[in-house]
N, C-alpha and C positions, 0 to 999 in steps of 0.2 A: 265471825270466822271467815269473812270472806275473803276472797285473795288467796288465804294459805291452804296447801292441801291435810285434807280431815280425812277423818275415820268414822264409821258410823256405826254405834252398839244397839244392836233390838234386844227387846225382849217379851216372852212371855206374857207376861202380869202388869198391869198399870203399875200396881203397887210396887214391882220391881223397878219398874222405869224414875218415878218418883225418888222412891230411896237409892239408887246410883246415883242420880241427879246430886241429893244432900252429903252421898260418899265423897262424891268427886266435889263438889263444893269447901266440906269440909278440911278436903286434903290442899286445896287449893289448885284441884288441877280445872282448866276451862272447859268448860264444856256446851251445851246451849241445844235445850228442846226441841225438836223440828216431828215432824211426822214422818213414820215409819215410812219405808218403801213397799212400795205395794209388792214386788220381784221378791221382797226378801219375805217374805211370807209368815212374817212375825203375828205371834197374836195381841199384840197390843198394836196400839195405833202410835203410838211415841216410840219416838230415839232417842240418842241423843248424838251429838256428834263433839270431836273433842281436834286439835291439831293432831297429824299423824304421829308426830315427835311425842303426843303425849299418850300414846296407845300403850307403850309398855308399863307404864305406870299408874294409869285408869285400870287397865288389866289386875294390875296388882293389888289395887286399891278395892275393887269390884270382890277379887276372888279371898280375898282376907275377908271382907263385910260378910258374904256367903250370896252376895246376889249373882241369881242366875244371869246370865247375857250369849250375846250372838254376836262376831263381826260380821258387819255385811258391808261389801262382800266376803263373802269366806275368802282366808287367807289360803295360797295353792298350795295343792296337798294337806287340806286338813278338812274336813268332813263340818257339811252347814248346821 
């Protein structure tokens, strides 16, 4: 994903990290594991990070499967 600007999703639970990963896989949207930011105060240690283009649709992908997530950075005017 280098070069293009990303989005980056934390989460809670390894296990949520994980299963987004095979959400977003599944749907065919790109994604790619990196380590949580430390600023974003997530409690797992994984992210993942996705092209910014595909934040609407990893969003959707995410919130239908029922995994919890986080953008970081929070998007303005919308609570971390």
């Amino acid at each position: 994903m280098s070069g293009a600007p990303h989005s980056t999703f934390v989460f809670d639970t390894t296990n949520a990290a994980l299963w987004a990963e095979e959400v977003a896989r599944e749907a065919g949207i790109p994604v790619e594991t990196v380590p949580a930011p430390g600023e974003s105060e997530a409690k797992c240690d994984l992210a993942l990070i996705t092209p910014t283009a595909s934040v609407p649709e990893l969003t959707a992908a995410l919130t239908a499967a029922g995994v919890r997530f986080r953008l970081w950075p929070p998007e303005p005017g919308r609570a971390p």
